[in-house]
Each structure stands twice: as structure tokens, then as C-alpha cells.
C-alpha positions in Angstrom: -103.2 27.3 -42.5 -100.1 26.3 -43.5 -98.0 28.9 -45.5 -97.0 28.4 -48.6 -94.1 26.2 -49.6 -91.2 27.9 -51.2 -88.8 26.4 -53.9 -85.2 25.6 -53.7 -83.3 29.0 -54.0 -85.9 31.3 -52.4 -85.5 32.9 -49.3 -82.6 31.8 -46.2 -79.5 28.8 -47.7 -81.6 25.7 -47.1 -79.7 23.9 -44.3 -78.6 26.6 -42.1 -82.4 27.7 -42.0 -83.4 23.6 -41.4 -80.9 23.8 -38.0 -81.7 27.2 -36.8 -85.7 26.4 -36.9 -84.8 22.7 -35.1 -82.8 24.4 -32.6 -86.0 27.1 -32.1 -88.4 24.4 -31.8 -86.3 22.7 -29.4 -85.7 25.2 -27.1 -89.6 26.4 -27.1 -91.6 23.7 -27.3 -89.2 20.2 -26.5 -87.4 17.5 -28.5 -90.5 15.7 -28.1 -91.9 17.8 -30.7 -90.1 18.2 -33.0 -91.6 16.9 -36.6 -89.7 17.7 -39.9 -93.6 18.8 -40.9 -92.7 21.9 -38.0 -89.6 22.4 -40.0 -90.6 23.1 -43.3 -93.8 25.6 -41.8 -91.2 27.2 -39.7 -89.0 28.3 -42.4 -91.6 28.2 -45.1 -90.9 25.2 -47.6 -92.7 22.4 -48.7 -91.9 19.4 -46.3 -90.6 17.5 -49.5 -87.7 20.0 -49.6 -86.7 19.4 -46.4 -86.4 15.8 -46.8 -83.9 16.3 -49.7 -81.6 18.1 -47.2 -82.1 15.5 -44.5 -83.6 12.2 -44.7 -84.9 12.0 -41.2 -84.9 13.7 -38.0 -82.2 11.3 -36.9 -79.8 13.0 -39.7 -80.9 16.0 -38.6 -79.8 15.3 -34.6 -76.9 14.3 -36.2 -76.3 17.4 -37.8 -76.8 19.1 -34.9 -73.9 16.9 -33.0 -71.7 17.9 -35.5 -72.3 21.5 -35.5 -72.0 21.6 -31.9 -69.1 20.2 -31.2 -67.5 22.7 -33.2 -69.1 25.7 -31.7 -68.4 23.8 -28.6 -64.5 23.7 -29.8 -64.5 28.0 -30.4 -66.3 29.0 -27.9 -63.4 27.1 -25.3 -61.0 28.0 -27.6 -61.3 31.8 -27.5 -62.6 31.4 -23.8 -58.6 30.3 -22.6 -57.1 32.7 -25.4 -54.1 34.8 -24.0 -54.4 33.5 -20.9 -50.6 32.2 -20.2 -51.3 30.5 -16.2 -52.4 27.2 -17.0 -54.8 27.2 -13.7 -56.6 30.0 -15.2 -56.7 28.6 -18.5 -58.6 25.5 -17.1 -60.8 27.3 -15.0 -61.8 29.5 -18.0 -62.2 25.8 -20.1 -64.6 24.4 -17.7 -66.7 27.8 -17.5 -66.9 27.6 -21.0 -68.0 24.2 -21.2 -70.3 24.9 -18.5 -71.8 28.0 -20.3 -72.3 26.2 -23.6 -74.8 23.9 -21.9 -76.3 26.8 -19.9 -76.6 28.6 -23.3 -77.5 26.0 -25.9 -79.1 23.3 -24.6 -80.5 22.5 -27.4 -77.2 21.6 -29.1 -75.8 20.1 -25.5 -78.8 17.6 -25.4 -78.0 16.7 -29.2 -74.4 16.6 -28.1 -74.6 14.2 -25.4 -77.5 11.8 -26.3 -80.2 13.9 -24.5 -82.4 14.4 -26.8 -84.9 11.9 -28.3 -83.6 10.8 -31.5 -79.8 11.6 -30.9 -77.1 9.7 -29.9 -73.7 10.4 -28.3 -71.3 11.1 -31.3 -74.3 11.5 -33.9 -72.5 10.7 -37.1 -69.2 10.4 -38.6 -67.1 14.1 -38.3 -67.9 14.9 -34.9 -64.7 12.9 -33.2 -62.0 15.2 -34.6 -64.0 18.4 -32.2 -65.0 16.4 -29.8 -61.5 14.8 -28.9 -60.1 18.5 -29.7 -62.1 19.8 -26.7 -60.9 17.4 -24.7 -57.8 18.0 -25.9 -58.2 21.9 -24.5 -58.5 20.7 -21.2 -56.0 17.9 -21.1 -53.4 20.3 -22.1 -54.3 22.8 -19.4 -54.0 19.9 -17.0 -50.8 18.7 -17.9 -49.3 21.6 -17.6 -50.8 22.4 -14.0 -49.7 18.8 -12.6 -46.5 19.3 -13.8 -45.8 22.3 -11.8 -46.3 19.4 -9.0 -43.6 17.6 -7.2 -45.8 14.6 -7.0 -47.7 14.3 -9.6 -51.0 11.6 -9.3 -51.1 8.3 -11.6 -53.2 9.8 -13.9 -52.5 10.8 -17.9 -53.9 14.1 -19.0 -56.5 12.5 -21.0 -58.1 10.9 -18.1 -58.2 13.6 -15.9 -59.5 15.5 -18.8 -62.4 13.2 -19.1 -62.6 12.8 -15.9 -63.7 16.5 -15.4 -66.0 16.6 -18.5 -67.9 13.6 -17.2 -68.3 15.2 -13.8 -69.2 18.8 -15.5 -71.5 16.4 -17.4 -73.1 15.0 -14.6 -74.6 18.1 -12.9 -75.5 19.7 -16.4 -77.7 17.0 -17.1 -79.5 16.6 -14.1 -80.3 20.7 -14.8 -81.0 20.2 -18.2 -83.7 17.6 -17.1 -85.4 19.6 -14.5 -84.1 17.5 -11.7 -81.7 20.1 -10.7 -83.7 23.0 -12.0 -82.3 26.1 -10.1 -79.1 27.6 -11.6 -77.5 28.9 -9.1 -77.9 25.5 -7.2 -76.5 23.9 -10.1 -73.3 25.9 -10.7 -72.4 25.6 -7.0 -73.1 21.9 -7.5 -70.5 22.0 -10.9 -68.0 23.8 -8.5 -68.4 21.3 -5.9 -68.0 18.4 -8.1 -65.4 19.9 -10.7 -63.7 21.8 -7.9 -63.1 18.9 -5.4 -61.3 16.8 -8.4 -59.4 19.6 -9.0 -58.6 20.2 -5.2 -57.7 15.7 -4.7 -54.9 16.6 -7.7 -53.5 19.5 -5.5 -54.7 22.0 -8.1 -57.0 24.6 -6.5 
């Protein structure tokens, strides 16, 4: 039986409650089933009131992108704090990103157009993060291939991406069971991330 629903005002702010319950339904049963129904039993409310939060689960995914990106931004951000060597500082970058999926892949698979529903990007708001993260590790970079006497024909953005779409790569073969052991995907990340690293002359 389906609990009762509970007005506007009652219990946990509305859409902080909405996200946290996606993200728990996500992560125990699947994106496959999610239904904004699951939502509103979850957190006790009427499925009415969840729909005037969020007009569909797509809005909600979107959320989600959003969200994530900026968790995605701190969690780097403090992960590189006081750490002056730029080599460390990127190291610590890609760990972070690399621990983020590990330890929210519910928001990862929103993030990066892995879940049903979502799409890279989700909706207008997320760029600003998004390119800021990027930014993180382009920095980093930069400042490592500088410290080169020859330095490769390659701007700190696109090594950036470059890096993120190769950290990308493993975590979503983990995150969809085709590389399901941990430990064989982190030595896989370090392979992949480490040998663009190592063709720059960083180590």
C-alpha cells in the first residue's frame, strides 16, 4: 500500500528530497526503473507534487547533470588544493575524476549520457562546470608541458579532453559491467591515462 501523500511544506525541501530518492533508486534498482510514481512513494508525496517540481523524468536527468557537474567541479577542486607541483596536481585531478565515477555512478551515468533518459550536457547551466573541470586539468597541463624543452603540438585544452575522454573510456565500460572488476579497471585507467601522459614526456 502506498503511503500517504504529503502536501507541499511537510516533511524534507521538495527538490533536494526528489534528487536524493532518484539517485537511491538508481543506484539500487537501475535507471531502467526509475518511474516518477517510485519518487513520490519514496519520499512520501502525492505523485501530482512531484510533477510540479519536474515535468518529466527527462527534467529530472537533467537535474541531475547539472548537479553533478558541480559536485564534480568541488570534489577536483579541493582534491588539487595546496598542492603547488603541477604533476601532482594532475595526478590528484584525474584520481578525483576517476573517484567521482567510482563513487556516484548514478550522477556519472546522468553526466555522460549513460543513463536512459539523459543526455550529455542535460540542460542549459551545466557548460559553465563542465568546461570548468576541464579547465582544472588543462591548467595542470600547461603548466607541466611548459616545464618541457619541447613541448608537443597540442593546446591545453586538447590534451585536457584528451585525458577525460580516455578516463571516460574505461569508466564506462566498468560502469556497464563489461569491465566489472575494480581493480582491473583502475590499472586499466592508469594504463590508458598514464601512457598519454608518458607520449607528452610527463610521467
Amino acid at each position: 500500500m502506498s503511503p500517504p501523500g504529503r502536501r507541499l511544506g511537510e516533511g524534507p525541501p521538495l527538490r533536494p528530497a526528489i534528487i536524493a530518492a532518484v539517485l537511491q533508486i538508481a543506484g539500487e534498482e537501475g535507471w531502467h526503473a526509475l518511474t516518477m510514481r517510485k519518487v513520490a512513494e519514496r519520499i512520501r508525496y502525492s505523485a501530482p507534487m512531484i510533477y510540479e517540481v519536474f515535468e518529466s523524468k527527462e527534467a529530472l536527468c537533467g537535474e541531475l547533470v547539472v548537479d553533478g557537474y558541480q559536485r564534480l567541479y568541488r570534489h577536483m577542486s579541493a582534491s588539487a588544493a595546496g598542492l603547488a607541483d603541477p604533476g601532482k596536481r594532475l595526478a590528484a585531478l584525474l584520481k578525483a575524476f576517476r573517484l567521482f565515477a567510482w563513487e556516484n555512478p548514478a550522477y556519472y551515468q546522468a553526466m555522460y549520457g549513460l543513463a536512459p533518459l539523459s543526455k550529455p550536457g542535460g540542460r542549459p547551466g551545466h557548460e559553465e562546470y563542465a568546461s570548468a573541470c576541464l579547465g582544472l586539468v588543462g591548467d595542470a597541463l600547461f603548466q607541466c608541458l611548459s616545464r618541457k624543452s619541447a613541448v608537443p603540438s597540442l593546446s591545453p585544452l586538447q590534451g585536457a579532453k584528451a585525458l577525460i575522454a580516455a578516463a571516460h573510456g574505461v569508466l564506462a565500460l566498468h560502469l556497464a559491467g563489461i569491465v566489472p572488476d575494480q581493480r582491473e579497471a583502475d590499472g586499466l585507467f592508469e594504463q590508458v591515462v598514464g601512457g598519454l601522459l608518458a607520449g607528452w614526456g610527463i610521467s
